[in-house]
N, C-alpha and C positions, 0 to 999 in steps of 0.2 A: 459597797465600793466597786467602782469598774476602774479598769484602763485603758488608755488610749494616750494614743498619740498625741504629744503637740507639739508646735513649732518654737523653739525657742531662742530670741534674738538677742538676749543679753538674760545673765546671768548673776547680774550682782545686786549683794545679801541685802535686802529687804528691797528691793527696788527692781524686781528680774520684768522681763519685757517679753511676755509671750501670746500665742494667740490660739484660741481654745479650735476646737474642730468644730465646724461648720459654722463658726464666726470672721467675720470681714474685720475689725475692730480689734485692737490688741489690746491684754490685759497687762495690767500693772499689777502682782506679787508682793504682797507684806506678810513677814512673819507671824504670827498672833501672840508674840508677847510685845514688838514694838507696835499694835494694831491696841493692844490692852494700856501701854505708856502715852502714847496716845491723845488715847480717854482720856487717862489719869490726869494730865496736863490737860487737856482742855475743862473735866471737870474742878480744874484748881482754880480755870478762869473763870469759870461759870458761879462758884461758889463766893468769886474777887466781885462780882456786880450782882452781887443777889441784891442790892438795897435799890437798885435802878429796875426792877421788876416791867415799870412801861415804858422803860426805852428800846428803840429801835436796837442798838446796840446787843443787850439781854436775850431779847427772842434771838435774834440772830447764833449769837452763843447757842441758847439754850438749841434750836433749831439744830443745829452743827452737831450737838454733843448727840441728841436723840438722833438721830442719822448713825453718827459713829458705834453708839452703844446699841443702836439696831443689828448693824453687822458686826460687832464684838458678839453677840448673845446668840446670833446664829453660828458663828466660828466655834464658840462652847460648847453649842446645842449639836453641831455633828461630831466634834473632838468627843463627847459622850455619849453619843450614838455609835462609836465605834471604839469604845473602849482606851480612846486616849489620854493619857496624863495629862495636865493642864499644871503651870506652877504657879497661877496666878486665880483670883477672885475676882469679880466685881466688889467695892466694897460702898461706891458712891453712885447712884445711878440718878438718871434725868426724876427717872420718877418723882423724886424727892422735892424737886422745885416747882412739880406740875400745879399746885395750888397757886406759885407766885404768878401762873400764867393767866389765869380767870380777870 
């Protein structure tokens, strides 16, 4: 872990507005357990049109959820590279539907 500085132009809880060091672009700040509810909700949608497997719709979902549980698994993957407590699990992942994508 390092520190540094950064700019920060709002403050508020899951939604902070800052801008990292030697970036032009500001970030947007989510906690990692509303980044994990999330998921959770989006995988509730995803699992609502599993029977529409070749609609435009489905990918799209599906597309979305692997995107988000891309950056949930990396949020976990350094929360346990540095020895952090996590109060949450993955328990439904994209993987699961990747056959209904073939």
């Amino acid at each position: 872990m390092k520190q540094e500085q950064i700019e920060i132009y709002s403050e508020l809880v899951d939604n902070a507005v800052v801008r990292m060091p030697q970036r032009n672009t500001l970030g947007s700040v989510m906690q990692g357990d509303t980044l994990f509810l999330l998921h959770a909700d989006l995988m509730d949608i995803l699992e609502s049109h599993k029977h529409e497997p070749h609609s435009e719709l489905f990918y799209r979902i599906y597309m979305l959820a692997k995107s988000l549980e891309e950056r949930l698994n990396h949020y976990i993957a350094v929360c346990k590279e540095h020895d952090v407590r996590l109060s949450f699990s993955i328990e439904f992942s994209v993987e699961d539907y990747e056959s209904l994508m073939d």
